[in-house]
C-alpha positions as a printed NumPy array, in Angstrom:
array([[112.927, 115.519,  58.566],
       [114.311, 112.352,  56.432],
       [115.084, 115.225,  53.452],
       [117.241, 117.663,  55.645],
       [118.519, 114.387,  57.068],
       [119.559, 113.303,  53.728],
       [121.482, 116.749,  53.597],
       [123.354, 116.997,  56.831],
       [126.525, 118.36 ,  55.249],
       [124.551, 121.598,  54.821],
       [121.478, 121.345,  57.066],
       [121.564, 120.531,  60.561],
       [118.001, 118.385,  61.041],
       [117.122, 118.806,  65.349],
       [114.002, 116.522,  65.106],
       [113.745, 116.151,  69.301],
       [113.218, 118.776,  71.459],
       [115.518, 116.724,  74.134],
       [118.451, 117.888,  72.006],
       [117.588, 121.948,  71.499],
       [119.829, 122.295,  74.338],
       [123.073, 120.368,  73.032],
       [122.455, 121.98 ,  69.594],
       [122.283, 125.93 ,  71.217],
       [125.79 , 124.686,  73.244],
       [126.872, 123.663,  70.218],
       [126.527, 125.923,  67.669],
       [127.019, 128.855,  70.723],
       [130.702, 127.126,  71.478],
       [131.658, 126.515,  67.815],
       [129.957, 129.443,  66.433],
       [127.842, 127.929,  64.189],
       [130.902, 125.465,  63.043],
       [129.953, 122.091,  63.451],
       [131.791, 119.489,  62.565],
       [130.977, 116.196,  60.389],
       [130.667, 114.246,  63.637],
       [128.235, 116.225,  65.076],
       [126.027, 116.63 ,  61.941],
       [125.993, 112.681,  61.647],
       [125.125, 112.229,  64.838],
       [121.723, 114.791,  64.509],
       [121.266, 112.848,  61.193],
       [121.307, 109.393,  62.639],
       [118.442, 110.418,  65.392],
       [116.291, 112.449,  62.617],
       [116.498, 109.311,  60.184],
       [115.611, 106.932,  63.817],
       [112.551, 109.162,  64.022],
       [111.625, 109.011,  60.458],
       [112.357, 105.239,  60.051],
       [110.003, 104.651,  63.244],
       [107.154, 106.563,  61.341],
       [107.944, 104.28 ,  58.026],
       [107.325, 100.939,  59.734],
       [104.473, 102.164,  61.614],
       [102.778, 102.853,  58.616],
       [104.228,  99.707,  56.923],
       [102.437,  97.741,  60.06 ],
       [ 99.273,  99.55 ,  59.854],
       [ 98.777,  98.693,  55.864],
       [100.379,  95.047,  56.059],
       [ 97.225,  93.563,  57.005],
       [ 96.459,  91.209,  54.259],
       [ 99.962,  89.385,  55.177],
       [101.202,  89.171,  52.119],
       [103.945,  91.251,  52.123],
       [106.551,  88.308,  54.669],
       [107.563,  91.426,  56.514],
       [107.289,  92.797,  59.718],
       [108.949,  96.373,  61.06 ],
       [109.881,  96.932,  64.386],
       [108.875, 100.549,  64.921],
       [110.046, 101.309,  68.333],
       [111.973, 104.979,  68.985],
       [111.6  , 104.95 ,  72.865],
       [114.255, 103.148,  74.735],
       [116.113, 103.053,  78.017],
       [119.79 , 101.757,  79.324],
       [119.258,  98.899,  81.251],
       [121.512,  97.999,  83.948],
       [123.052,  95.29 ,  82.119],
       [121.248,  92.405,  80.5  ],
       [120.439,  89.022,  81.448],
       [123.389,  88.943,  83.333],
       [125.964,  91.616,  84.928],
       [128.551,  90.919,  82.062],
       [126.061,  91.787,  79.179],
       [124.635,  95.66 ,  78.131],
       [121.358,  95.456,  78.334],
       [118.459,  97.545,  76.41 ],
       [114.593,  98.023,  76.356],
       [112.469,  99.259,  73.302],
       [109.565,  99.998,  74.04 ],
       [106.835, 103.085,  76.012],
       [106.511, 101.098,  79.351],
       [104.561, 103.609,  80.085],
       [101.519, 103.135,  78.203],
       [101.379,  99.692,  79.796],
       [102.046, 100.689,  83.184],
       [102.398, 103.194,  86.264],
       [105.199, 103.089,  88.227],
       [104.355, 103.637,  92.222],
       [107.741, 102.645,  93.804],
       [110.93 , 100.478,  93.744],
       [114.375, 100.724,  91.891],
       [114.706, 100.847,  88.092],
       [113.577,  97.861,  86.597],
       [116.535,  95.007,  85.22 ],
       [116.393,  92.774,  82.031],
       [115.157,  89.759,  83.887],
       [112.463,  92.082,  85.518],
       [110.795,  93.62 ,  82.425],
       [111.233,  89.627,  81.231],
       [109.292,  88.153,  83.875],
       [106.358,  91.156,  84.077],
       [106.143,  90.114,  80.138],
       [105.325,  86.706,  81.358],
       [103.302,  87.638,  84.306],
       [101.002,  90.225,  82.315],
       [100.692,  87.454,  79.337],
       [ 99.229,  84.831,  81.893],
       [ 97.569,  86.588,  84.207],
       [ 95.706,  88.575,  81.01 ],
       [ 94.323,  84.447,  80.457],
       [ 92.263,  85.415,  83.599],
       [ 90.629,  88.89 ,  83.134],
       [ 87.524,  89.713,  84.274],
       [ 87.3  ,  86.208,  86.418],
       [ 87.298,  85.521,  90.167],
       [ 90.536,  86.868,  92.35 ],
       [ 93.251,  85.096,  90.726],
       [ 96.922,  85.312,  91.667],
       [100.239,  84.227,  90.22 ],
       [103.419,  83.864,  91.576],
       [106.521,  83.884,  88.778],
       [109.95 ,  83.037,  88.825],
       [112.463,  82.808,  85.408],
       [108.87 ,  83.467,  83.321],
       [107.124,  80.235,  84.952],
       [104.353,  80.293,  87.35 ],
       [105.383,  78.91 ,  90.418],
       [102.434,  79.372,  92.119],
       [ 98.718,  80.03 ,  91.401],
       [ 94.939,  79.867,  92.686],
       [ 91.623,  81.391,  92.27 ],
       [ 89.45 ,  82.329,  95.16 ],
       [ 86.493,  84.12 ,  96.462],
       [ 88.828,  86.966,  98.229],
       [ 92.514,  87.955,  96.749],
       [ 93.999,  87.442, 100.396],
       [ 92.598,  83.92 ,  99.83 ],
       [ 94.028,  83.37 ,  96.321],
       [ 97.611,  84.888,  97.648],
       [ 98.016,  82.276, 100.345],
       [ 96.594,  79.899,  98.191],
       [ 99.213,  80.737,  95.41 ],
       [102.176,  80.746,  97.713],
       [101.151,  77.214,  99.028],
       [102.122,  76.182,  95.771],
       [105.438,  76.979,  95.907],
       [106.895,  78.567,  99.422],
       [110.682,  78.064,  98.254],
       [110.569,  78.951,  94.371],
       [108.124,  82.669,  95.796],
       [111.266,  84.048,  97.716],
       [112.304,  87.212,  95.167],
       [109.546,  86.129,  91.98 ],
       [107.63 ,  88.685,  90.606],
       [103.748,  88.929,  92.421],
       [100.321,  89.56 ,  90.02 ],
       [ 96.469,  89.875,  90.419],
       [ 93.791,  90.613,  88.604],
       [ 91.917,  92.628,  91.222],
       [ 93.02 ,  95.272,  93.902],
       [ 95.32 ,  94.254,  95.807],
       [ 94.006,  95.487,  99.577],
       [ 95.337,  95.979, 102.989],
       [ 95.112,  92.503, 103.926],
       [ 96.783,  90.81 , 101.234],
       [ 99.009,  93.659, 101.267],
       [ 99.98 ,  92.497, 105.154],
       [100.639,  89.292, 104.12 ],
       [102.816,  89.783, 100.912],
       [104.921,  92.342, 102.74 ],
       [106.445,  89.527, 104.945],
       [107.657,  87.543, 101.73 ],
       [110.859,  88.809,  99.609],
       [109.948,  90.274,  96.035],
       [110.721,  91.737,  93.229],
       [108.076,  93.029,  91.547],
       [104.045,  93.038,  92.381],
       [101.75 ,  94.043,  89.518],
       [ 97.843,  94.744,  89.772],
       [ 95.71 ,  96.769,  88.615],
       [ 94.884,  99.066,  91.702],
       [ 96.09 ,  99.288,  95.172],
       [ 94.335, 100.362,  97.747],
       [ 95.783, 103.712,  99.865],
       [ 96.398, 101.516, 102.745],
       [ 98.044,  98.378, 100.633],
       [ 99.972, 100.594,  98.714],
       [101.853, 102.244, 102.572],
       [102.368,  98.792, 103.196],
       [104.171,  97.73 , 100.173],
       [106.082, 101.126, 100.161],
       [107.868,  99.618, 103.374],
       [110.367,  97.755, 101.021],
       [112.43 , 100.361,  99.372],
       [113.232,  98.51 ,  96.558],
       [110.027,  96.784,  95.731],
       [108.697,  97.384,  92.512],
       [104.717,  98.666,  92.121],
       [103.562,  98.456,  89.217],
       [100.004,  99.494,  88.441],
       [ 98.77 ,  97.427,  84.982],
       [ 96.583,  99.666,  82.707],
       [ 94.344,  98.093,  80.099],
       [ 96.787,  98.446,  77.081],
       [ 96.977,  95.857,  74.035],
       [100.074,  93.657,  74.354],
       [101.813,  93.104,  70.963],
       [100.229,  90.646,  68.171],
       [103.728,  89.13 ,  67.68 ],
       [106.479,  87.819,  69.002],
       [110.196,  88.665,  68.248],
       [113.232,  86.984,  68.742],
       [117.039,  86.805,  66.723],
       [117.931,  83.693,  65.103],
       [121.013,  82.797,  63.706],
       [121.943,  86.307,  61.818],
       [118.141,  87.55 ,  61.606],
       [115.221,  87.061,  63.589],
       [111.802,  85.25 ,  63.971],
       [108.604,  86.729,  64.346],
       [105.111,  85.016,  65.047],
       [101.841,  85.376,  65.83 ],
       [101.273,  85.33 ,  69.39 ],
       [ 99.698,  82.058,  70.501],
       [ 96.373,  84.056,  71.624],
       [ 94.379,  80.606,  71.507],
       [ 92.852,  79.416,  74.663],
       [ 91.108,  76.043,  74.837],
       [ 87.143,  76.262,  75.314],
       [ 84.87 ,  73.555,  75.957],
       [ 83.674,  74.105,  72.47 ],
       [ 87.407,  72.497,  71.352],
       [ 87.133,  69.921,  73.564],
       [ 86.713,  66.442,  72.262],
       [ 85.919,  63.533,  74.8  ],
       [ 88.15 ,  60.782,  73.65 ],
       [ 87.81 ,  58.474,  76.583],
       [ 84.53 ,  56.916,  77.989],
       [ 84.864,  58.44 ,  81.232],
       [ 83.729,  62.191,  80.854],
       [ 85.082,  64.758,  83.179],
       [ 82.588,  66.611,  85.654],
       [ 81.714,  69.796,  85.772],
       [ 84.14 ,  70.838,  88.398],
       [ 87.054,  69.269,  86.337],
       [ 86.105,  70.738,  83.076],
       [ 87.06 ,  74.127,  84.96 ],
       [ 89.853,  72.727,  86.635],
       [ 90.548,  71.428,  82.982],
       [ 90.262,  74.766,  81.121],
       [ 92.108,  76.114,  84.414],
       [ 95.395,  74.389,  83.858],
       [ 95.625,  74.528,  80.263],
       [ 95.559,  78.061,  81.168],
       [ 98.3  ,  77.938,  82.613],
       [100.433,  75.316,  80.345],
       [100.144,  77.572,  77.279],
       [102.768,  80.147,  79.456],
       [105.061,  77.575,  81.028],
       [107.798,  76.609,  78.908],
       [108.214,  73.617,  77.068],
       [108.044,  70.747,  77.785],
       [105.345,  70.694,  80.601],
       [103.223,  69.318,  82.376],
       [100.847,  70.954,  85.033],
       [ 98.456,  69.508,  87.991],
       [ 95.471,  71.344,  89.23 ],
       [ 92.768,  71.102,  91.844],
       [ 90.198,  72.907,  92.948],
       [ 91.389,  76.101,  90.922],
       [ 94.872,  75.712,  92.786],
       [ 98.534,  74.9  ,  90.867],
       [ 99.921,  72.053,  92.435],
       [103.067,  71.764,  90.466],
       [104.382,  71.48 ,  87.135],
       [107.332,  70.3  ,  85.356],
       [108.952,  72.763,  83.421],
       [111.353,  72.959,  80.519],
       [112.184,  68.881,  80.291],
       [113.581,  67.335,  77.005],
       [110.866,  64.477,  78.387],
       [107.572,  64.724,  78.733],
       [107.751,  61.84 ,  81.499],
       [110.461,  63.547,  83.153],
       [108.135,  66.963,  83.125],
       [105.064,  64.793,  84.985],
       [107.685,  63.283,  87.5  ],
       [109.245,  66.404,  88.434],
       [105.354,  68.425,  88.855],
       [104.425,  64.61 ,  91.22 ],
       [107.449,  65.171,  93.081],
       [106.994,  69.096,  93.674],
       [103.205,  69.026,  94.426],
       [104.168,  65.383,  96.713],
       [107.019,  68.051,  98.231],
       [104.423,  70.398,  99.055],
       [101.896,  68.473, 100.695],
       [ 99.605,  68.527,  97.556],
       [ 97.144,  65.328,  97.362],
       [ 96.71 ,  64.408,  94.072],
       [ 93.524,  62.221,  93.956],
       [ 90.896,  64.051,  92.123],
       [ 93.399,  66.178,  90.772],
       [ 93.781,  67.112,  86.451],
       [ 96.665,  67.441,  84.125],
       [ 97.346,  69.571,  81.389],
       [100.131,  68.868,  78.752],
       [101.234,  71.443,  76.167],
       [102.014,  68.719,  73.645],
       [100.291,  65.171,  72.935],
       [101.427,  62.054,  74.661],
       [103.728,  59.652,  72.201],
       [103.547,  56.963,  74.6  ],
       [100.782,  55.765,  76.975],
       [103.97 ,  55.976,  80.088],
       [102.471,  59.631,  81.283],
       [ 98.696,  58.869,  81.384],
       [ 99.85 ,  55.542,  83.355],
       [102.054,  57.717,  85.527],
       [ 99.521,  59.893,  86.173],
       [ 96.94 ,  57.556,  87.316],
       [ 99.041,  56.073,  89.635],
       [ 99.098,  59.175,  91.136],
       [ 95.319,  59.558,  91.783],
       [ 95.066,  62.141,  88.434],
       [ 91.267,  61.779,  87.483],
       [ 91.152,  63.646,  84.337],
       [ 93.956,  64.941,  81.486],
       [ 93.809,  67.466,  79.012],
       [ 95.824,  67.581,  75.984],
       [ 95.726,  68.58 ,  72.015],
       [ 95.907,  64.727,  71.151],
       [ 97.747,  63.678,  67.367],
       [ 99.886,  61.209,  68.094],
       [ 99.851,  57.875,  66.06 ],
       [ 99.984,  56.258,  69.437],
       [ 96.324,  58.016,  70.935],
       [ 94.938,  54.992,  71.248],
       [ 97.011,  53.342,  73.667],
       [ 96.852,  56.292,  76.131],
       [ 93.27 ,  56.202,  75.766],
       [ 92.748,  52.563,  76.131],
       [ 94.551,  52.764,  79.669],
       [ 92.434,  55.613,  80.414],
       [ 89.592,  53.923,  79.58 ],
       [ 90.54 ,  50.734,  81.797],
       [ 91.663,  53.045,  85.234],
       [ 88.556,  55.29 ,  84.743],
       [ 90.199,  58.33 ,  83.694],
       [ 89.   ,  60.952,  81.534],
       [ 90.84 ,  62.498,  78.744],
       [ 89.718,  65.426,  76.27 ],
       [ 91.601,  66.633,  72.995],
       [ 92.099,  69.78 ,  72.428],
       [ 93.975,  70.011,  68.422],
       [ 95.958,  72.858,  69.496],
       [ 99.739,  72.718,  70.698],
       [100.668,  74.926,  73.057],
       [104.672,  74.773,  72.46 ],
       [106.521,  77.806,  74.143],
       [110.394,  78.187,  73.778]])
């Protein structure tokens, strides 16, 4: 393919069978005749298809790491409506396929496939655990619980967040059944992912003509991230880290219970997906709030105490995760005023000491993690 690429002037390289039918018009119309334009374009999709099979190979061998290179590979892509918003084109690379089946709903947009990235990513945090469900809006979880049923951790998950639910995108780790179907077919949204409906659910959900139904398979997610910078891009390893009580270590006096530990693991969970900075306040396997996106870390706290205050959330007992550690005892003291028992956090600051003395002196417990979670 790349060599009769290389010699379109005199060979005219057809490497998809989506364009035998253009090529027969073509060479039909004009006889056999065609022009440099035409053999360009033919070239330019023949050297997309060979290129795609160079970096997949480059990928596959560039284990060891140390060749600072990585390829994007990625042939399949679609028109999107427009992009993040109506003035901008908008494009996806990518086989959504492999990672999903469609059931219903309207082509997906920009900020859709962005926020089912999000909602996959966290709710992936929770596989093979109890009926969990998240609620997203602009890539945050708004909402979130784990129960015994799914119906249970839907309302649960809504309670966390009635006004920010209206038109976010819906996940669960479980079938989604009639009953939970029932009740998320009276709220507004745009997307609901699991990874099986039942027959009945499914007729439910279908009464929203442009709700989206996604069905998740159990497909690897990419080991990087990607993102233009400047005039090139970043890439990364994705943070796949997730704090276990084997990282934990108890910096305070006061050591967290059982219950909290979970609650603890639970939220930072959660954190590692919400973007920086952040704070977020659990209980009882329930998202109360969090603060999202704050140039402050205070700020972040105040704005999750306000939310879960809004909401009708009581805080005593409750636990706090941060993604970044504390510089300045003012959160920890915040926190405790609000009736937060027990913080996690990855700890590093020169300044540990006075967040853990006050901790110490209000009965609070605090664990260290050593890992940041910053997302951007």
């Amino acid at each position: 393919i790349r060599a009769a690429a290389k010699n379109y002037a005199d060979v005219i390289c057809v490497s998809s069978v989506d364009d035998y039918a253009e090529f027969l018009e073509l060479i039909t119309d004009k006889k056999g005749n065609l022009t440099e334009e035409d053999r360009k374009r033919f070239a330019a999709k023949a050297f997309n298809v060979s290129s795609h099979y160079d970096s997949a190979i480059f990928n596959y061998f560039n284990t060891t790491e140390n060749i600072p290179a990585y390829k994007l590979s990625e042939t399949k892509g679609q028109v999107l409506r427009y992009g993040e918003n109506p003035h901008q084109e908008g494009f996806f690379f990518g086989d959504f396929d492999a990672m999903f089946t469609k059931l219903h709903g309207k082509e997906l947009s920009y900020n859709n496939l962005l926020d089912v990235d999000a909602a996959v990513n966290l709710i992936n945090e929770f596989k093979d655990e109890a009926p969990t469900f998240a609620i997203l809006k602009h890539n945050n979880a708004c909402g979130f619980a784990q129960r015994s049923t799914i119906k249970q951790a839907y309302a649960d998950a809504l309670a966390g967040d009635p006004v920010s639910a209206f038109g976010g995108i819906l996940i669960s780790n479980v079938e989604i059944d009639a009953d939970t179907a029932t009740d998320i077919h009276n709220l507004f949204c745009e997307v609901v992912i699991a990874p099986s409906f039942s027959d009945e659910a499914l007729e439910i959900l279908k009464g929203k003509k442009n709700r989206i139904l996604l069905i998740l398979k159990d497909t690897p997610l990419s080991a990087k991230t990607v993102r233009t910078c400047l005039n090139g891009v970043l890439v990364q390893d994705k943070d796949n880290k997730t704090d276990v009580v084997e990282d934990f270590t108890y910096a305070t006096n006061t050591k967290p219970t059982d219950a909290e530990i979970e609650d603890l693991i639970f939220a930072s969970k959660i954190c590692k997906h919400t973007k920086s900075n952040t704070i977020v306040l659990v209980k009882d396997k329930q998202l109360c709030a969090s603060g999202t996106g704050q140039t402050s870390r205070v700020d972040a706290l105040n704005q999750a105490i306000h939310k879960a205050t809004s909401f009708n959330f009581d805080l005593k007992g409750s636990v706090m995760a941060s993604d970044a550690f504390f510089p300045f005892p003012d959160c920890v003291e915040i926190a405790g005023n609000a009736g937060i028992t027990s913080v996690i956090q990855p700890g590093g600051s020169i300044k540990d000491q006075l967040s853990i003395d006050y901790c110490n002196k209000n009965n609070i417990s605090m664990v260290m993690t050593g890992t940041r979670h910053f997302k951007h």
